[in-house]
C-alpha positions in Angstrom: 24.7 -99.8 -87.7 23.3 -97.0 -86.4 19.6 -97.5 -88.4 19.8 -101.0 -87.1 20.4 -100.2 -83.3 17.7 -97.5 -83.4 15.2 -99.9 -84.8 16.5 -102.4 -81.7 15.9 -99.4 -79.6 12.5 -98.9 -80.4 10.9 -102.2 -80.6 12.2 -102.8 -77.7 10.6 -99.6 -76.0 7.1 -101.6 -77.4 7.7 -104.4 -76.4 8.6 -102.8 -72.6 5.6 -100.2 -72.8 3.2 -103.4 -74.4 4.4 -105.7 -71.0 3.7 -103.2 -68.6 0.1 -102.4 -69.7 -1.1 -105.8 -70.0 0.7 -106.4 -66.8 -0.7 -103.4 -65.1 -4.5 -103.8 -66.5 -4.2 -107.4 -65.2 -3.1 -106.4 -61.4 -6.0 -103.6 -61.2 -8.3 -106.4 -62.3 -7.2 -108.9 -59.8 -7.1 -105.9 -57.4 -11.1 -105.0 -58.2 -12.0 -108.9 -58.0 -10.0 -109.3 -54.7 -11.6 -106.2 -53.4 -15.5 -107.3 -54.4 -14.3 -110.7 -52.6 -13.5 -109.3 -49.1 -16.4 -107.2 -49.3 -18.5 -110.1 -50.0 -16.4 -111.9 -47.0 -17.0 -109.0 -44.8 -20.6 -109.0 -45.4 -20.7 -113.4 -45.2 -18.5 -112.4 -41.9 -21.3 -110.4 -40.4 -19.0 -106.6 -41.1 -21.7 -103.7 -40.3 -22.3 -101.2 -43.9 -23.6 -98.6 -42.1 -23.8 -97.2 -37.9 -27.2 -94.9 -37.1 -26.6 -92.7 -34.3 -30.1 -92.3 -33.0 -33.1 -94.1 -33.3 -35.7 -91.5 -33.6 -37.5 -91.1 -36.6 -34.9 -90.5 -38.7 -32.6 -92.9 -37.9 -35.6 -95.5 -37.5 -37.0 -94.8 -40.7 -33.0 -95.0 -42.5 -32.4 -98.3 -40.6 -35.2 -100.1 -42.1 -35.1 -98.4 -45.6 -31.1 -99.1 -46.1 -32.1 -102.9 -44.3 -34.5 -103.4 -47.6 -31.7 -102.5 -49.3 -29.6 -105.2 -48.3 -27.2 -103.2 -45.9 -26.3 -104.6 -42.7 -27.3 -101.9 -39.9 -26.5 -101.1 -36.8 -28.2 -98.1 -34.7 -27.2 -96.9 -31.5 -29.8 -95.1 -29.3 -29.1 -93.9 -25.8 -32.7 -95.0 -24.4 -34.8 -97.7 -26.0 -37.9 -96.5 -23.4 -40.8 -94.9 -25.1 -40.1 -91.0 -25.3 -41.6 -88.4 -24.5 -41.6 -85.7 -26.9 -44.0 -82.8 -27.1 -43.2 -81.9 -31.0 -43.0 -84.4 -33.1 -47.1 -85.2 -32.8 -48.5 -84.2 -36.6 -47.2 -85.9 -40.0 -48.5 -83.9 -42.7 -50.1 -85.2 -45.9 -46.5 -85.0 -47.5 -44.8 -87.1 -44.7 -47.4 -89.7 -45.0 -46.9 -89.8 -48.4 -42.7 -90.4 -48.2 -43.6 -92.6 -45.0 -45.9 -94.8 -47.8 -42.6 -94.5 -49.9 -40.3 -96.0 -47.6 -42.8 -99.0 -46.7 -43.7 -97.7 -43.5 -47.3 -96.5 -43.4 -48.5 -99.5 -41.2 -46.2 -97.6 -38.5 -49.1 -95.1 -38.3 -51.7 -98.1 -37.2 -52.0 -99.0 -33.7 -51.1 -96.1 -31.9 -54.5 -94.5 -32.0 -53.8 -91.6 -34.7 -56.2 -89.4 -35.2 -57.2 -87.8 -38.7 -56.7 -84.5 -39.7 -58.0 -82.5 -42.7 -56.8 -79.0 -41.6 -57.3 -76.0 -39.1 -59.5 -73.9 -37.8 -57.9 -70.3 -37.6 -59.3 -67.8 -34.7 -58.2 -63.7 -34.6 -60.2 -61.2 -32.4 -63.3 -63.2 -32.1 -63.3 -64.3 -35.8 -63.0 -67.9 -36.9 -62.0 -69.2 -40.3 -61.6 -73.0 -41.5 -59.0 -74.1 -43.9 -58.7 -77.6 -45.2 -56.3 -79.5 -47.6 -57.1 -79.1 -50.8 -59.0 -82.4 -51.9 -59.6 -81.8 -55.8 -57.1 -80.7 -58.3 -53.7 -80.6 -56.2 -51.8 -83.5 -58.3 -51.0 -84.2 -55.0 -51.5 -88.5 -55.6 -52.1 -89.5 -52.3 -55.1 -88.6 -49.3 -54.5 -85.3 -48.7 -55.2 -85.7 -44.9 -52.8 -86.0 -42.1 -52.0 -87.3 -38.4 -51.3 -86.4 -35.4 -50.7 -88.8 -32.7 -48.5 -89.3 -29.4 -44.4 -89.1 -30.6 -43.2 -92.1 -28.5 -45.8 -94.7 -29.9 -45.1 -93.6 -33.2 -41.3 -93.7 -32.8 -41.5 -97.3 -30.7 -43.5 -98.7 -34.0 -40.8 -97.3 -36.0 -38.1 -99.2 -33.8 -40.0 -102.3 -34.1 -40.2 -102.2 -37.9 -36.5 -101.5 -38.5 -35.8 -104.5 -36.0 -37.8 -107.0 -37.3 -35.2 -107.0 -40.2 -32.7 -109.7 -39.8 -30.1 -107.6 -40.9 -30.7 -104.8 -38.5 -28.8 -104.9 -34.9 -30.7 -101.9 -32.5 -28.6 -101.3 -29.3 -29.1 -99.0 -26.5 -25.8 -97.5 -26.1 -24.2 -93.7 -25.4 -21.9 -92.5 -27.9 -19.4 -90.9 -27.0 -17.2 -89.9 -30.1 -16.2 -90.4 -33.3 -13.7 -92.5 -34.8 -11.5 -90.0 -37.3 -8.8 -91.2 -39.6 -7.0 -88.8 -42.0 -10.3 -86.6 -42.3 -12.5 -90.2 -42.8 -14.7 -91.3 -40.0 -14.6 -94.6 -39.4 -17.1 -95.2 -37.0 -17.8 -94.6 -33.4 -16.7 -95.1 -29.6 -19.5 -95.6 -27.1 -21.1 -97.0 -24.3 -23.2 -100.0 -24.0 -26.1 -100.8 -21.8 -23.9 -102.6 -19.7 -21.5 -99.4 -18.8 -18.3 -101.0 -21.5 -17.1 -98.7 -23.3 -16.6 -100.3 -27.3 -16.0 -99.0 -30.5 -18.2 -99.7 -34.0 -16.5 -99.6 -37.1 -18.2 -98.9 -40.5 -17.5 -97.7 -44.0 -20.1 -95.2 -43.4 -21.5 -93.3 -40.3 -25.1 -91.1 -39.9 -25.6 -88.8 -37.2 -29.3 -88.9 -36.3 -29.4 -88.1 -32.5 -31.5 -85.2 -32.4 -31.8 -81.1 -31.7 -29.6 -81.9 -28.7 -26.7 -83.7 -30.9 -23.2 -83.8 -29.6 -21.6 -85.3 -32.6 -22.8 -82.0 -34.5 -20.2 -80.0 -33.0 -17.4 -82.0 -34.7 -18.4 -82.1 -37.9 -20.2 -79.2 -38.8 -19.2 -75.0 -37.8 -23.4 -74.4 -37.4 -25.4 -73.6 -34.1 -28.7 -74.0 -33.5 -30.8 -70.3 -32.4 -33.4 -70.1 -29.6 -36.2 -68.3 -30.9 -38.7 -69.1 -28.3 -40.5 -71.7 -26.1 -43.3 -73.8 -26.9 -44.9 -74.9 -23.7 -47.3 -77.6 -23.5 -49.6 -80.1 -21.3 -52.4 -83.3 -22.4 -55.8 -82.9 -21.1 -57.2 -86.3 -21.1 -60.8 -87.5 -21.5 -61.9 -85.0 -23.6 -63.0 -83.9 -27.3 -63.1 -80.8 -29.4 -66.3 -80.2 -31.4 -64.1 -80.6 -34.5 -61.6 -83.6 -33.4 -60.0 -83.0 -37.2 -59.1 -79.6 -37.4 -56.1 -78.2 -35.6 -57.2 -74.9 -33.4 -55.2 -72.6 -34.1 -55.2 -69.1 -31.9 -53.8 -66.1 -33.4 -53.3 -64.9 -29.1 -50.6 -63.2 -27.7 -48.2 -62.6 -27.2 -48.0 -65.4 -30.0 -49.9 -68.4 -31.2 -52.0 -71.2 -29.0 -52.6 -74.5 -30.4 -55.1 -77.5 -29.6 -55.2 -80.7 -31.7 -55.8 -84.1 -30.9 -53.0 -86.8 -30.1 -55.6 -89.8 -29.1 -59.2 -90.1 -29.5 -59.7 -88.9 -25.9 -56.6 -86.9 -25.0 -55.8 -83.0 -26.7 -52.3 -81.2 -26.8 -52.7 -77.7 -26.1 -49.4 -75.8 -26.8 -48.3 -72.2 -26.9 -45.5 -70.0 -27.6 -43.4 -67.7 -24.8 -40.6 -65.6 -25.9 -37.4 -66.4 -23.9 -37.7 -63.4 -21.4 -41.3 -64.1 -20.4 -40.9 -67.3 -19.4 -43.1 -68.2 -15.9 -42.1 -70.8 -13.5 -43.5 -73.9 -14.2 -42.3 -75.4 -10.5 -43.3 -72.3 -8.6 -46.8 -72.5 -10.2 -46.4 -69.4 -12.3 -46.7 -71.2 -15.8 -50.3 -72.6 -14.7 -51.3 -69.1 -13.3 -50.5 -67.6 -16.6 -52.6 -69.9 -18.5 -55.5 -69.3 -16.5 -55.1 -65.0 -16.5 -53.2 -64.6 -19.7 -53.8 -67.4 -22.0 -57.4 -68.6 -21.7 -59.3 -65.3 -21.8 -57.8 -64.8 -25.5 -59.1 -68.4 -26.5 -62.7 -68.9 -27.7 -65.0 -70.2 -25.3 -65.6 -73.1 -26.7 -62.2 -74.6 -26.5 -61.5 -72.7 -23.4 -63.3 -75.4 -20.8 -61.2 -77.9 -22.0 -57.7 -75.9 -22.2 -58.7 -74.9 -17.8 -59.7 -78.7 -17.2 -56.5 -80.1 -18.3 -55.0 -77.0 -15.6 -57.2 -77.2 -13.0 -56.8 -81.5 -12.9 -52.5 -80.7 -12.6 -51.7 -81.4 -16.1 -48.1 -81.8 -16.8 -46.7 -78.9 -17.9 -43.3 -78.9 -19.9 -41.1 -76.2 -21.8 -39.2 -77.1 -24.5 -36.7 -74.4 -27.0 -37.7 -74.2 -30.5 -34.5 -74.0 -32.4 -33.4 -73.1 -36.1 -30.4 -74.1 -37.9 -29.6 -74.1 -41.3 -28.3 -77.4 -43.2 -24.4 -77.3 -44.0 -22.3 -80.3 -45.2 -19.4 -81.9 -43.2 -15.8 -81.5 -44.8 -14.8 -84.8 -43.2 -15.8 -88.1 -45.0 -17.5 -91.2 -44.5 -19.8 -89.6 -42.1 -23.7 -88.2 -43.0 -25.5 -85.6 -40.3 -30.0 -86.1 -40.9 -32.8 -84.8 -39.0 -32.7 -82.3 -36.5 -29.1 -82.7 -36.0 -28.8 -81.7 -39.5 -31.3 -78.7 -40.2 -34.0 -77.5 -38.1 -37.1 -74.7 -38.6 -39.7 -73.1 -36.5 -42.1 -76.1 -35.4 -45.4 -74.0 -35.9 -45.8 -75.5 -39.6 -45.6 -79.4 -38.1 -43.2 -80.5 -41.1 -40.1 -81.4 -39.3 -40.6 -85.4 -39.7 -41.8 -84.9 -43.2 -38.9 -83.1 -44.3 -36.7 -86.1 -42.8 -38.2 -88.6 -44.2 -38.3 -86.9 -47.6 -34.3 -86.7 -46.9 -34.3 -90.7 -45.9 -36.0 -91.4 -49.4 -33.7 -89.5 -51.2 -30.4 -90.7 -49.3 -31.5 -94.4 -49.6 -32.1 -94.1 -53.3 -28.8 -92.4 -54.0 -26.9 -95.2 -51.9 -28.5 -97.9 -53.9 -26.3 -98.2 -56.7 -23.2 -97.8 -54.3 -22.2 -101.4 -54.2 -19.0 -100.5 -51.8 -19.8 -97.7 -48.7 -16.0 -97.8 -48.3 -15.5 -95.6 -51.1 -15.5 -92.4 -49.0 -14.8 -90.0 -52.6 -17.9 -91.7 -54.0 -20.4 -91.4 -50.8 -18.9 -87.8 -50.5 -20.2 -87.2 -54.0 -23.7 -88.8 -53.5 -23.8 -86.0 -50.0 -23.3 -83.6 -52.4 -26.0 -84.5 -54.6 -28.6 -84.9 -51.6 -27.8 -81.6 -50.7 -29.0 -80.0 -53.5 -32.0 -82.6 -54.5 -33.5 -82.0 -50.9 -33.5 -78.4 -51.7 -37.4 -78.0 -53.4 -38.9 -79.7 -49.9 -36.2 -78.5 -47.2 -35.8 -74.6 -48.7 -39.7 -74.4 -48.9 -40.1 -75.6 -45.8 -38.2 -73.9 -43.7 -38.4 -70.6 -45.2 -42.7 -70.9 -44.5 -41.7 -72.2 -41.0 -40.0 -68.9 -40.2 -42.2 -66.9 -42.2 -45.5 -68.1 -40.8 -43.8 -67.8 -37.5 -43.3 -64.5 -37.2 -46.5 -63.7 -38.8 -47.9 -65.3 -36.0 -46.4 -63.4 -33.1 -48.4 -60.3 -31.8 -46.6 -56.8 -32.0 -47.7 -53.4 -31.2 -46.2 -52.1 -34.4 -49.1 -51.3 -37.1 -46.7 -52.5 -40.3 -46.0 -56.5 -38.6 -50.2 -56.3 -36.7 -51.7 -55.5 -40.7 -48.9 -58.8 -41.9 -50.8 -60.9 -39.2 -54.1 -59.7 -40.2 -53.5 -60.0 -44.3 -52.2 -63.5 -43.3 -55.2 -64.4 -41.6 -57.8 -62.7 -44.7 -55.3 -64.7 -46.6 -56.4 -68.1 -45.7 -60.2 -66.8 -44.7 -60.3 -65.8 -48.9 -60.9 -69.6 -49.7 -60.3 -70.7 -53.4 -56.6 -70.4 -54.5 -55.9 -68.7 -52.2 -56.2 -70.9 -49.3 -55.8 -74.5 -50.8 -52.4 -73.3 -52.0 -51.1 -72.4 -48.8 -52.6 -75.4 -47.0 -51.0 -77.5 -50.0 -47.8 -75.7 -49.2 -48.0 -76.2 -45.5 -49.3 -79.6 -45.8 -46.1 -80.6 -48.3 -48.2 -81.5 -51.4 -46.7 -78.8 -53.4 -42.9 -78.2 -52.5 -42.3 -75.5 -54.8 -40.2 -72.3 -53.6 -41.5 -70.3 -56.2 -45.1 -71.2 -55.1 -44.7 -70.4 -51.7 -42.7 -66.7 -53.0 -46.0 -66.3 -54.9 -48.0 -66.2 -51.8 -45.7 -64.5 -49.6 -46.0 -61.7 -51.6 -49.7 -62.1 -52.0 -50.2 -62.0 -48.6 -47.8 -58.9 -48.2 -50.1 -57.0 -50.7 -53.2 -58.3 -48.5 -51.7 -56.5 -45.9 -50.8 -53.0 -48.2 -54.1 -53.1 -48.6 -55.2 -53.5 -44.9 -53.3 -50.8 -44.0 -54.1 -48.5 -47.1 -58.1 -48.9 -46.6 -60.6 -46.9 -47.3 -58.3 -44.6 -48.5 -54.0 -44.2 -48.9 -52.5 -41.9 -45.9 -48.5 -40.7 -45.6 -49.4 -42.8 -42.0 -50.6 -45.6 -44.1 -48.4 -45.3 -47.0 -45.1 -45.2 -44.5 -45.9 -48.6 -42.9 -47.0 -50.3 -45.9 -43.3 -49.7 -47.1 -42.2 -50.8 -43.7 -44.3 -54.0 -44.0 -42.6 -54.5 -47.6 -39.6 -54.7 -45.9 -40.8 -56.8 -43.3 -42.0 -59.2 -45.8 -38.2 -58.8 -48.1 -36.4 -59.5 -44.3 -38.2 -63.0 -43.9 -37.7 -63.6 -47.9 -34.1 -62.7 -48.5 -32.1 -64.4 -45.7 -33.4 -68.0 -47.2 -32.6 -67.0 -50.8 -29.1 -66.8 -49.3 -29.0 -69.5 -47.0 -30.9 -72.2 -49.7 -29.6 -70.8 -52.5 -31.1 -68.3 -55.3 -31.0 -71.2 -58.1 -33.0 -73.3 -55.8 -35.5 -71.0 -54.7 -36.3 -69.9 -57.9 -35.4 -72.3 -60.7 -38.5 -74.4 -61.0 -37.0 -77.0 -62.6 -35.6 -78.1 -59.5 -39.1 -78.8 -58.0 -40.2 -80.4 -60.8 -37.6 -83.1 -61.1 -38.1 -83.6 -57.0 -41.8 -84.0 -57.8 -41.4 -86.6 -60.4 -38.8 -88.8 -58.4 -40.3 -88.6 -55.0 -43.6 -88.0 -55.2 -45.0 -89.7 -58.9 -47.5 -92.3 -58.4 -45.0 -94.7 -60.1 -43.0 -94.5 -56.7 -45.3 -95.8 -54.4 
């Protein structure tokens, strides 16, 4: 009786345990095919994938590349008018490169860029010329790049991303974010009308720029004033060498001029924040004529005075620097200069976005659902790190060169700027790796740690000629620590593994960069 009841027992048990997995494998399946059919209804309905905040270069360049893609896109920028930016005017060889990538390279035509092959570095009456490196770089692409006005380039970016049907560009103020639980869901704004609507998507990207005020509710970092870059166009003009980039080594920093059009030249330098003149008063202008043009050769100075003397206009904008750090909250993606910024003396900002763009759109592209906020949270994840070889070498060189650049009375940080500049005056090596490394044809940490401290030896031996002094032996210690202080705060903020772990590089190079990609 009782063999017999147990046996009942237990079959039944099966039987119970066998009913409830078929049932419950069946239900998930109906559940996934149900789910694959609204989202096919929601896209057949019109339902946006994806909202752009910004329509920069960033968020331009996304728009269209997520639009190839299939994705339905809709970008909100505040003003549709051309801007007018002052950085922003230079894509290096590596930008042109990922702008090739992403289909985009026609966006360069039309707007009257203007070649460049490299720059032409002056200190204390000297003058050295340093060029991309044309043979042996495995760099597979022209190793040249452009510099041009920002707002034609941007508005040709616009127009590209909108010719896709599947792209909806709206002028529009947002306001806020949409937050449910910890997921963003989209966002509240303001259209050209003055209404104030809502967007709703499975996935959100933050693109409005260096003066983003989303970034504040998603991420804990602030963006650091370093210094000024002030700025004016002289029109109808040319420099003898319309393809190099002038660059000053002045004080009580750097001076700049480079073309932007075939007949107009930028001419920018850099003011620390308490030695700032008026530009209203006329103070700014006065100060160009007394402080800045005496240090700048005489051949570029006629034309830096004519744009002054025929009332160019003058404007100041902040550099900034932020380290990149990921959002807690989900559904929601911060790019561009919203997301990490560096010292703008190296030109790479829209290279290192549009690097990110690349990587971003080919880590979405096997997502078939955005609305799975646990998956897109992984595939952040994983951009973080793969953006590492161009973003970490980047913007340690932008700080690095930076303060190389900036004139000091101290004899350890003078000897840095003067073994930087016999550092790229050595030719060879030498000076097509650092031009590959500024240029972004090499993204390699462990490169540009190779040079760094190449350069910091220079300089030992600046200050140690003709012959080794306790003077000259104390600041070439100093100077080693200069050079460890402008090394070891991006091992920590990048990451030791990346910086150093070639690997890394290596695998970026062969996704992003391989001929097979373009």
């Amino acid at each position: 009786m009782d063999m017999a009841f147990t046996h009942v027992s237990v079959w039944t048990l099966l039987a119970f345990v066998l009913t409830w997995t078929v049932f419950y494998f069946t239900n998930r399946k109906n559940k996934g095919t149900k789910l694959a059919e609204t989202v096919v209804e929601e896209r057949k309905d019109g339902a946006t994938d994806v909202i752009i905040v910004g329509a920069g270069v960033g968020g331009s360049a996304l728009a269209y590349a997520l639009a190839k893609d299939g994705r339905r896109v809709h970008v909100i920028e505040r003003d549709m008018r051309e801007p007018e930016r002052m950085m922003g005017e230079y894509m290096q060889p590596g930008g042109r490169l990922m702008l090739s990538k992403l289909g985009l390279e026609d966006c360069l035509e039309g707007i009257d860029a203007q070649i460049a092959t490299g720059m032409t570095l002056y200190k204390d009456g000297k003058e050295t010329n340093a060029s991309y490196p044309v043979e042996n770089n495995n760099f597979l692409y022209e190793p040249s790049a452009r510099s041009f006005y920002n707002g034609r380039f941007v508005q040709r970016l616009r127009q590209k991303a909108s010719s896709l049907p599947n792209v909806r560009l709206e002028e529009g103020t947002v306001k806020s974010l949409i937050e449910d639980k910890g997921v963003i869901k989209g966002v509240t704004y303001k259209n050209s009308a003055g209404e104030e609507t809502t967007a709703l998507a499975p996935l959100t990207v933050v693109c409005d720029g260096c003066y983003s005020n989303l970034r504040r509710s998603l991420n804990d970092n602030n963006a650091e004033v370093r210094s000024y870059q002030v700025g004016y166009i002289i029109k109808n003009c040319q420099l003898e060498e319309p393809d190099k980039v002038n660059l000053i080594m002045s004080k009580p920093s750097f001076t700049m001029l480079y073309h932007v059009g075939s007949t107009d030249v930028r001419c920018v330098f850099e003011l620390f924040p308490d030695n700032v003149p008026s530009i209203s008063k006329g103070d700014m202008a006065t100060f160009v004529r007394n402080t800045i043009a005496p240090q700048v050769p005489s051949k570029l100075r006629k034309i830096l005075l004519k744009g002054i003397d025929e009332g160019a206009n003058i404007k100041a904008v902040p550099t900034k620097s932020m380290s990149a750090t990921l959002s807690e909250k989900k559904g929601v993606f911060v790019l561009g200069d919203a997301f990490n910024m560096r010292h703008p003396a190296i030109a790479s900002g829209m290279m290192v976005v549009l690097s990110d763009v690349l990587i971003l759109r080919g880590l979405l592209q096997p997502l078939r659902n955005l609305g799975d906020a646990n998956k897109v949270s992984e595939v952040i994840k994983s951009f973080y790190d793969i953006r590492k070889p161009m973003s970490a070498t980047v913007n340690t060189l932008g700080n690095a060169f930076s303060q190389v650049l900036t004139a000091s009375t101290d004899e350890a940080k003078e000897a840095m700027r003067q073994g930087c500049y016999d550092y790229l005056s050595s030719g060879g090596f030498r000076t097509s790796g650092m031009l590959a490394l500024l240029g972004g044809m090499n993204p390699r940490p462990i490169s540009l740690i190779y040079h760094l401290c190449a350069i910091t030896l220079f300089s030992i031996g600046h200050l140690l000629s003709p012959f080794p002094s306790p003077t000259g032996i104390w600041h070439s210690l100093r100077l080693f620590g200069l050079s460890m202080q402008m090394l070891v705060p991006h091992l920590k903020a990048e990451g030791v593994t990346q910086m150093l772990f070639p690997v890394n590089a290596a695998s970026y190079r062969k996704s992003y960069m391989a001929a097979t990609a373009l």
